[in-house]
Kinemage of the C-alpha trace (Angstrom):
@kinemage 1
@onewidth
@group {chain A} dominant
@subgroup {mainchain}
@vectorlist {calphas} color= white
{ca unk a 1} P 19.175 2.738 -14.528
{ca unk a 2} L 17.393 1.253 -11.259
{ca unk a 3} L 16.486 -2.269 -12.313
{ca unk a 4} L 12.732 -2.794 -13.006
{ca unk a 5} L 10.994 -5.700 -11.969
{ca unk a 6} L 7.471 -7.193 -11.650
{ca unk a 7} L 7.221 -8.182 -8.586
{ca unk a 8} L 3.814 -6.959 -6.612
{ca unk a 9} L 2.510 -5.618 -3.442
{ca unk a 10} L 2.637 -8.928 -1.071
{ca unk a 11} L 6.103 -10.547 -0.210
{ca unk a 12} L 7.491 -13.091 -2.362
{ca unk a 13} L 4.236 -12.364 -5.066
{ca unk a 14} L 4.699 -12.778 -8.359
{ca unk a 15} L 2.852 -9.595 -9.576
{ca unk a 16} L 1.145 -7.360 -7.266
{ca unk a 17} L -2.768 -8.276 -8.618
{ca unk a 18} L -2.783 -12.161 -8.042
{ca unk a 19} L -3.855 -13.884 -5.015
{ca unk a 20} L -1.628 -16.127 -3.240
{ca unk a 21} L -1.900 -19.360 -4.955
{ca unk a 22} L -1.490 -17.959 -8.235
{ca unk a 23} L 1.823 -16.311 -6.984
{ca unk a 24} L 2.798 -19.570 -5.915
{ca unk a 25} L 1.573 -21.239 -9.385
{ca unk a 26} L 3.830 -18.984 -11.515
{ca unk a 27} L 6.873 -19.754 -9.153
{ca unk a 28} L 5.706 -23.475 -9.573
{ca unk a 29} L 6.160 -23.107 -12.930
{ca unk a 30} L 9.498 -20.658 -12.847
{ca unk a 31} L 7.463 -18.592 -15.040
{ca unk a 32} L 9.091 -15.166 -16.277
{ca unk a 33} L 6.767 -12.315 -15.754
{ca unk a 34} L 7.560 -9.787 -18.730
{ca unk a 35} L 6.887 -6.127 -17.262
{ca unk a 36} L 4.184 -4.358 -19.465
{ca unk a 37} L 4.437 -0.773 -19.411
{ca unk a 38} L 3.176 1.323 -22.253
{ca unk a 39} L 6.097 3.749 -24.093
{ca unk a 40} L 4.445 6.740 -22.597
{ca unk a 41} L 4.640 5.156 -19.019
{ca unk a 42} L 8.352 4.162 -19.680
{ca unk a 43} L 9.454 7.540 -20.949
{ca unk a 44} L 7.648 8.572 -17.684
{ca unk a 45} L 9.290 6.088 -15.484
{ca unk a 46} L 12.619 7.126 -17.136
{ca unk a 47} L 12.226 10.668 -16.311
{ca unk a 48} L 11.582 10.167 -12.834
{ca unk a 49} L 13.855 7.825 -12.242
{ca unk a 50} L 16.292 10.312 -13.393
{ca unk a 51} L 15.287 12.535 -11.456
{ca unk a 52} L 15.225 10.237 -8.432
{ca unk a 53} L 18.032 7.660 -8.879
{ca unk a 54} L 17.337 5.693 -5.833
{ca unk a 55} L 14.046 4.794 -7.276
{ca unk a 56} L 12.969 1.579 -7.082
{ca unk a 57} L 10.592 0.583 -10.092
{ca unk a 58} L 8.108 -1.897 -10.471
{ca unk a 59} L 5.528 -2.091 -13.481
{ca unk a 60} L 3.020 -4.871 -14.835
{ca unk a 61} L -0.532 -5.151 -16.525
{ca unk a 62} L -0.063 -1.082 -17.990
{ca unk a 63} L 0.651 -0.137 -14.359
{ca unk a 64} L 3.823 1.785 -13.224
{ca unk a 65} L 4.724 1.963 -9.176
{ca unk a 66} L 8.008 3.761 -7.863
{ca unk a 67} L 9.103 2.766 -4.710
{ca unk a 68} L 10.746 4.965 -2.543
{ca unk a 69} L 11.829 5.612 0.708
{ca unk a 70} L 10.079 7.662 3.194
{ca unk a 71} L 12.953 10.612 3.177
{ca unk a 72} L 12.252 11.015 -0.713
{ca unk a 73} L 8.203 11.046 -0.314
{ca unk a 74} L 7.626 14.796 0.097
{ca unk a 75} L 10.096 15.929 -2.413
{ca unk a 76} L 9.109 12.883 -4.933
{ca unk a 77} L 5.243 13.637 -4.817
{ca unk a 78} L 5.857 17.498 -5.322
{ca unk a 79} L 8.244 16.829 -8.260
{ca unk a 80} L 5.348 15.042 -9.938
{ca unk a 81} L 2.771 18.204 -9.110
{ca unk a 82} L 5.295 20.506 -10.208
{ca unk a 83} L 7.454 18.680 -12.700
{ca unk a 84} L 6.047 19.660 -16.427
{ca unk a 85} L 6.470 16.104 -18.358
{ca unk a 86} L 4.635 14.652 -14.965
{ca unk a 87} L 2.198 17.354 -13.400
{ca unk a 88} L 0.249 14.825 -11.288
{ca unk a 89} L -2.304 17.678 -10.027
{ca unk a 90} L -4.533 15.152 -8.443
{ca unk a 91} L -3.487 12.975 -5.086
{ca unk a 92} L -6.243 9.665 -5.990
{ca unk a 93} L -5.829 7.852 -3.092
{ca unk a 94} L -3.851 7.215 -0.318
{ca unk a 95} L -4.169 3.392 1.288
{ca unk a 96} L -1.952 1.114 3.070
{ca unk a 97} L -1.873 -2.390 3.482
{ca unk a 98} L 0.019 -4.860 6.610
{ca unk a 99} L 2.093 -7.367 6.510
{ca unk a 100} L 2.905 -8.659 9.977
{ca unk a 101} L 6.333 -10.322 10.681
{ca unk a 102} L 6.809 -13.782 11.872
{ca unk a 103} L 5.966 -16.681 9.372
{ca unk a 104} L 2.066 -17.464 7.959
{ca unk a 105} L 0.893 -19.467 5.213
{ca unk a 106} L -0.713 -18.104 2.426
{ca unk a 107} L -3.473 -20.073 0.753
{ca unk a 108} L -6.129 -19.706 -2.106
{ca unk a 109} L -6.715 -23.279 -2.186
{ca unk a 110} L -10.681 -22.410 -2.213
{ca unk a 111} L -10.788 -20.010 -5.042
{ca unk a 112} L -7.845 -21.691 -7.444
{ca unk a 113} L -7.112 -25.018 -6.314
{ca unk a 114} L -3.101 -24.060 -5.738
{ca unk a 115} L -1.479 -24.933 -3.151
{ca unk a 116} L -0.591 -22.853 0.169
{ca unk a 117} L 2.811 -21.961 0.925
{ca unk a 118} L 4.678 -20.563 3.759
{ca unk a 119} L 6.395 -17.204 3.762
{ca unk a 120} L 6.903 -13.651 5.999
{ca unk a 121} L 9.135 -11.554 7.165
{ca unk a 122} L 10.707 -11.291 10.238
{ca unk a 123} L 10.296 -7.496 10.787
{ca unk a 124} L 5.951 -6.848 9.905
{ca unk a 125} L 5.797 -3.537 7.750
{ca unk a 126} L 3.315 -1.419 6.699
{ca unk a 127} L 2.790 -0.374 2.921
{ca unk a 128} L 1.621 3.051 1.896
{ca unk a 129} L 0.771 3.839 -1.377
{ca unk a 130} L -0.328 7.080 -3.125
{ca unk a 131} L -2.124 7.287 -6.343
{ca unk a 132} L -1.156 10.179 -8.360
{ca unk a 133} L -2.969 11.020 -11.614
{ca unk a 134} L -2.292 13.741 -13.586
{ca unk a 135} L -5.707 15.531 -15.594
{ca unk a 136} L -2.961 17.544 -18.124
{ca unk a 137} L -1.682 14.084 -19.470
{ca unk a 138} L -4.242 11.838 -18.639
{ca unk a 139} L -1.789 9.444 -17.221
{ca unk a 140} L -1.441 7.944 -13.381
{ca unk a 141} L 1.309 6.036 -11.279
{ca unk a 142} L 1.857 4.743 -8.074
{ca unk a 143} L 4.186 6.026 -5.237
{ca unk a 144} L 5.133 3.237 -2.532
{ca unk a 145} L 6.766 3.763 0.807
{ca unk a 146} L 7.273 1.108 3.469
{ca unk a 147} L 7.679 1.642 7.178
{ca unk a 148} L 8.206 -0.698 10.383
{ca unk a 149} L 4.810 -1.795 11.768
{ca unk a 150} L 5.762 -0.917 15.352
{ca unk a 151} L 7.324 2.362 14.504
{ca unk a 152} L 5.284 3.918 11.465
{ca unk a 153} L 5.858 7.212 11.061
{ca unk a 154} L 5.958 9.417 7.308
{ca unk a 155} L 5.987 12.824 6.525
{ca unk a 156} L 2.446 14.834 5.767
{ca unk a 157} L 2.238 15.145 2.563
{ca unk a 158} L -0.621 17.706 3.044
{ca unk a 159} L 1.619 20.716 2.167
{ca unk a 160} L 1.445 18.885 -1.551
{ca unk a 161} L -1.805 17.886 -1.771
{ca unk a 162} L -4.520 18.737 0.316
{ca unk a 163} L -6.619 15.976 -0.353
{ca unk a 164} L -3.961 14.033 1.754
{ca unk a 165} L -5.571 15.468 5.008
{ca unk a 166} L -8.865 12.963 5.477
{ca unk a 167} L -6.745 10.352 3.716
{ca unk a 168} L -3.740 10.299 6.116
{ca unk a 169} L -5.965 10.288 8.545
{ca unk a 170} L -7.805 7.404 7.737
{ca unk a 171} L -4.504 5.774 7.346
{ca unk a 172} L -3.675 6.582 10.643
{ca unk a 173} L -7.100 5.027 11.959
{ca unk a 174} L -7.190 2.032 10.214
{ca unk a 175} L -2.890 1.227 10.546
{ca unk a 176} L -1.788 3.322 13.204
{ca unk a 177} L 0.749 5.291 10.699
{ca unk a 178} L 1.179 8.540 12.350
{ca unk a 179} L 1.909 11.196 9.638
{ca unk a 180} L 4.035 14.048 11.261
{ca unk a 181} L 3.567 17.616 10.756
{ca unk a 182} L -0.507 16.856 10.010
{ca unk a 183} L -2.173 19.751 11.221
{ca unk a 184} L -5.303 17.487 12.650
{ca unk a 185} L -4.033 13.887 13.037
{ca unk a 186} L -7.544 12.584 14.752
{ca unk a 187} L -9.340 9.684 14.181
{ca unk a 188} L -11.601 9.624 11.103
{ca unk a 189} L -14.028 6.532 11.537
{ca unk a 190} L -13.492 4.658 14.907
{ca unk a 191} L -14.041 6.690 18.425
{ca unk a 192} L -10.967 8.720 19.077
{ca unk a 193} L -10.693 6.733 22.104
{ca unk a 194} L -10.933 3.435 20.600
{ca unk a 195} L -7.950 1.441 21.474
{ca unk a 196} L -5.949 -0.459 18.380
{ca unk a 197} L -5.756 0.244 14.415
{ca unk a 198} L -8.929 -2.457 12.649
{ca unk a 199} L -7.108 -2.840 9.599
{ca unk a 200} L -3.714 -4.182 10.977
{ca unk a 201} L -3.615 -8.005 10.204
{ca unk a 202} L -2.732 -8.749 13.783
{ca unk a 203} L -5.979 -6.474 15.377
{ca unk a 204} L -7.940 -8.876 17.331
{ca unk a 205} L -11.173 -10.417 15.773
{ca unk a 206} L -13.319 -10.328 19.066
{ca unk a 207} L -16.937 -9.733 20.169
{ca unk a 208} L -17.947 -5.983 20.027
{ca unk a 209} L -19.846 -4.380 22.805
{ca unk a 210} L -22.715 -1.960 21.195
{ca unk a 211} L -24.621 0.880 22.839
{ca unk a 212} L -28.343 -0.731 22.562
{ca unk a 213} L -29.364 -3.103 25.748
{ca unk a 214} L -25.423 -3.930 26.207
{ca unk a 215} L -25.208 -6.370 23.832
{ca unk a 216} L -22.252 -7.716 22.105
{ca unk a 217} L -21.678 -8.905 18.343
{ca unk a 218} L -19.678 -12.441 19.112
{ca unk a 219} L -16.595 -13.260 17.337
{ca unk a 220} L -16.571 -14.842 13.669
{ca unk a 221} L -16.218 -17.960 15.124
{ca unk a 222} L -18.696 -17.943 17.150
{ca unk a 223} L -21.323 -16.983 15.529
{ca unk a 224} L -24.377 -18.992 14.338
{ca unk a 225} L -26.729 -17.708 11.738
């Protein structure tokens, strides 16, 4: 069986709901982080991973996330519609989040009083995740998929679930993932011809020009209130 593990959404984080420092705290300490799924979760993770061998399976605090590679999504998320013991009828949400390569330091020294440490990767990546619930068993999981920041492309997954349309494009918005075979891939929030993705880490923090008297919003650091 694919090996389960709790290890989290950020690199090198010990479980995918603590900050930085406490990441680094528990590896401090060499703590071992005991994965906490319920029994009806596990059966569930079982059955998928069954079904999907190349699964890779991640669970902690009562929550269960497969993680899979883009050329499974499609056929993994309409198993778990169609799929009797799973029959996820409901796409949640659909969100993504950046990690740019090249080294940073991660720090929570403010909020926990642990120290920073260094750590990235050398190719950045973007993480999408899809929350699947299912109203017939009352349970819900989490579908991963991780592409190459300067090349992030996935299959629509609006053929499955057609709540995925305003979500995938939001995601491509926000990260720049460009979902192919989306019958309307078009900005959702920003101006279609605004020129970068806002929620990449690396999008530039500058002043904003705005339509009244041609003034502009100075950058964070610049700004005095």
């Amino acid at each position: 069986m694919t090996e389960v593990r709790p290890t989290g959404a950020g690199p090198n984080r010990s479980t995918e709901d603590m900050s930085a420092g406490e990441g680094a705290k528990m590896r401090d300490l060499d703590v071992e982080l005991a994965v906490q799924l319920d029994d009806r979760l596990a059966r569930l993770r079982d059955h998928l991973v069954a079904a999907f061998p190349g699964l890779e399976v991640s669970g902690f605090r009562g929550e269960l996330t497969l993680v899979a590679e883009p050329a499974q999504l499609v056929d993994l998320l309409a198993f778990s519609r169609d799929d009797p013991e799973v029959r996820c009828e409901f796409l949640a949400d659909l969100s993504g989040v950046h990690w740019p390569g090249g080294p940073r330091v991660e720090s929570a020294q403010e909020t926990t009083g642990w120290p920073s440490y260094a750590t990235g990767d050398e190719q950045g990546r973007i993480e999408v995740d899809y929350i699947l619930y299912s109203y017939t068993h009352n349970h819900r999981f989490r579908v991963r998929v991780s592409v190459p920041d300067d090349a992030a492309r996935l299959p629509t997954a609006t053929a499955v679930y057609s709540s995925a349309d305003l979500m995938e494009r939001e995601a491509w918005d926000m990260f720049g993932v460009v979902f192919e075979g989306h019958p309307n891939l078009e900005r959702i929030l920003m101006p279609e011809d605004w020129q970068g993705h806002p929620q990449r880490k690396d999008y530039p923090l500058g002043g904003v020009e705005v339509m009244y008297k041609g003034k502009t919003v100075p950058p964070p650091d610049e700004r005095h209130y």
